[in-house]
C-alpha positions in Angstrom: 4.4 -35.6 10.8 6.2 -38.5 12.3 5.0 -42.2 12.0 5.7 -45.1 13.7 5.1 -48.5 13.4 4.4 -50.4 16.7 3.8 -54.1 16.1 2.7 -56.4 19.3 2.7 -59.9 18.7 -0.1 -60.2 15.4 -1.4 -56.4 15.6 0.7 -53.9 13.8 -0.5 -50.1 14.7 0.9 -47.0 13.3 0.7 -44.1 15.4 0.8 -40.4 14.3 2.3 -37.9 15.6 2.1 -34.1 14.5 5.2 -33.0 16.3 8.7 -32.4 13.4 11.6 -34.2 15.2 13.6 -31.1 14.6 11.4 -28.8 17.1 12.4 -31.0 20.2 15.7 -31.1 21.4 15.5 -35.1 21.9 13.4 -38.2 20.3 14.0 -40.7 21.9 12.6 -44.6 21.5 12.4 -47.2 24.1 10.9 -50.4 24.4 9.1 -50.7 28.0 8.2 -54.7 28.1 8.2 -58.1 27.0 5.3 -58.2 25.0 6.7 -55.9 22.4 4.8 -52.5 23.5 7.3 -49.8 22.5 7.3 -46.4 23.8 8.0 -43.1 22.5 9.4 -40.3 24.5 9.9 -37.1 23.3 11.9 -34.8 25.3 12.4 -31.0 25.1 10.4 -27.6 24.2 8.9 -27.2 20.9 10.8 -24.9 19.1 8.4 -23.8 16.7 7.6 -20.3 16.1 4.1 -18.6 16.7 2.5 -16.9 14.0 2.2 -13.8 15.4 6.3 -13.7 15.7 6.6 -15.4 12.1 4.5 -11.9 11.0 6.2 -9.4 13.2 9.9 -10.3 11.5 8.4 -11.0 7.9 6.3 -7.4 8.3 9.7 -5.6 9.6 11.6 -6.7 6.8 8.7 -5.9 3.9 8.5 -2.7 5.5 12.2 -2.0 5.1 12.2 -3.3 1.7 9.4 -1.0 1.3 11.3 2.4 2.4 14.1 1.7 0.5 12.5 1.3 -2.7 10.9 4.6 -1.9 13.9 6.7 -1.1 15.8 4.7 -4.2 12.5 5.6 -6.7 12.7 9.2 -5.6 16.1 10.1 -6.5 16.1 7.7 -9.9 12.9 10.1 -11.8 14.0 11.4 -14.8 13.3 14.5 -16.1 10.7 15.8 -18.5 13.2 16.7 -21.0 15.1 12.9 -20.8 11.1 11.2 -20.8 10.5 13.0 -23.7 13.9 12.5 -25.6 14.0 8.9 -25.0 10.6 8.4 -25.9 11.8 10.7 -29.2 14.8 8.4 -29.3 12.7 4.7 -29.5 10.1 6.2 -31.9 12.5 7.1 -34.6 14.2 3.4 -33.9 11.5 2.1 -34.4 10.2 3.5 -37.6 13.7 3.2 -38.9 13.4 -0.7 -38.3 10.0 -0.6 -39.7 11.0 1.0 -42.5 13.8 -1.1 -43.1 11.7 -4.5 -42.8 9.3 -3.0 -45.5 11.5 -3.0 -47.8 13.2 -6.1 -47.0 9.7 -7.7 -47.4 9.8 -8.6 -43.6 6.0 -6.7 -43.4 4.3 -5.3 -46.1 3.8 -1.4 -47.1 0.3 -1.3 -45.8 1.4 -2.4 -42.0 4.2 -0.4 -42.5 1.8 2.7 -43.8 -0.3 2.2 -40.5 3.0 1.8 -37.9 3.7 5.4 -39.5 0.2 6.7 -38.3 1.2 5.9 -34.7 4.8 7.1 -35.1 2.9 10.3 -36.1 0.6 10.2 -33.5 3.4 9.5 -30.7 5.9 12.2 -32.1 3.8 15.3 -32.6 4.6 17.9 -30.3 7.7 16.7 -29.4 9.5 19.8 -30.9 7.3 21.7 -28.2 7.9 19.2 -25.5 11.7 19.9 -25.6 11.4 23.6 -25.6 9.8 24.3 -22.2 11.9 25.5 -20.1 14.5 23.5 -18.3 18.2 22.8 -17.4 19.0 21.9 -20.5 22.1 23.0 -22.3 20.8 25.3 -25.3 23.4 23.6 -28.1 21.6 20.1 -26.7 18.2 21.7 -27.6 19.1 23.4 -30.5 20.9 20.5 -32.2 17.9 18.2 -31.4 15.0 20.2 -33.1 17.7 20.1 -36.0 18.0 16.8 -36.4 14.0 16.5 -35.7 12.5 18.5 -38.7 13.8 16.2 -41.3 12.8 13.2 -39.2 9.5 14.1 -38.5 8.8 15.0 -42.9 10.1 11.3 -42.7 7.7 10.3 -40.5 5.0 12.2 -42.2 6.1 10.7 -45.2 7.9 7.8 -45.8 9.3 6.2 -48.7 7.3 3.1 -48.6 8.0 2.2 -52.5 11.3 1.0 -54.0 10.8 4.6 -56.3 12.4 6.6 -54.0 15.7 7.1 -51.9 14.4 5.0 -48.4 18.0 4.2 -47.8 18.6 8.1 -47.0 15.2 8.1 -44.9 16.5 5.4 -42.6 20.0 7.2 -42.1 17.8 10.5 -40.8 15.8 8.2 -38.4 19.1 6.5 -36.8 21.1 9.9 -36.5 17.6 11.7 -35.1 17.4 8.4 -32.7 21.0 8.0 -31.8 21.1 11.7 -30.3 17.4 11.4 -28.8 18.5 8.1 -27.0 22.0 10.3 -25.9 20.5 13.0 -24.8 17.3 11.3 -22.9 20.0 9.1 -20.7 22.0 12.2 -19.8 
């Protein structure tokens, strides 16, 4: 929107204009007479853009953005096997950390007791979920469900008072998640 102010003698008017300045080629301002009426002349072709073209480019370039993230998602899909072992991999992290700040006194035993239902819950059948068949390396598989048993009994029963050995209980959650997180990013 341009204004301008046009005054003639006592009488100031400000005219509107919806035109940007940057769309013409020229603005140019004259004044015509003696009694102060001014004249705007605007010279050029509105450079503006239609919608319809504005949508045509815009739509090209979504769509393009579109396909690529296609083709790029289709070759980035992990495996079953990696799914499963990172998810393996963050559970145990996790209930290592959440066994850790229970004993710090960073949550108390009964959160803690409840975190362990759904660590339960999210890690059974994981031991079955590895072993269907797939192009995994067998000494991969093999030293996984090794390093799983003990950290599922850990799971299934934690050490959530300061009369037992928790210390040792967080060492098997780290080494089971360390080589879940390995082997899921593989």
């Amino acid at each position: 929107m341009l204004y301008i102010a046009v005054s003639s003698k006592r009488i100031v008017k400000v005219l509107a204009i919806n035109v940007l300045p940057t769309a013409l080629d020229r603005l140019e301002y004259r004044r015509e007479n003696r009694k102060g009426q001014v004249t705007l002349h605007l010279e050029g072709t509105d450079k503006r853009r239609s919608a319809h073209e504005v949508w045509r480019k815009s739509g090209t370039w979504l769509g393009l953005l579109l396909l690529l993230s296609v083709l790029t998602g289709c070759s980035v899909t992990e495996s079953t096997f990696a799914r499963t072992a990172s998810n393996a991999g963050s559970a145990f992290a996790a209930a290592a950390t959440t066994l850790t700040y229970a004993h710090e006194d960073k949550i108390t035993y009964a959160y803690a007791a409840s975190s362990f239902v759904n660590f339960q819950s999210e890690l059974s059948g994981t031991d079955q979920a590895l072993t269907v068949p797939s192009a995994v390396d067998t000494r991969i598989l093999h030293y996984l469900l090794t390093l799983y048993k003990p950290a599922i009994q850990v799971i299934n029963a934690p050490c959530l008072s300061s009369a037992c050995n928790w210390r040792s209980q967080i060492e098997i959650l780290n080494r089971a998640s360390q080589a879940f997180l390995k082997a899921g990013n593989s």
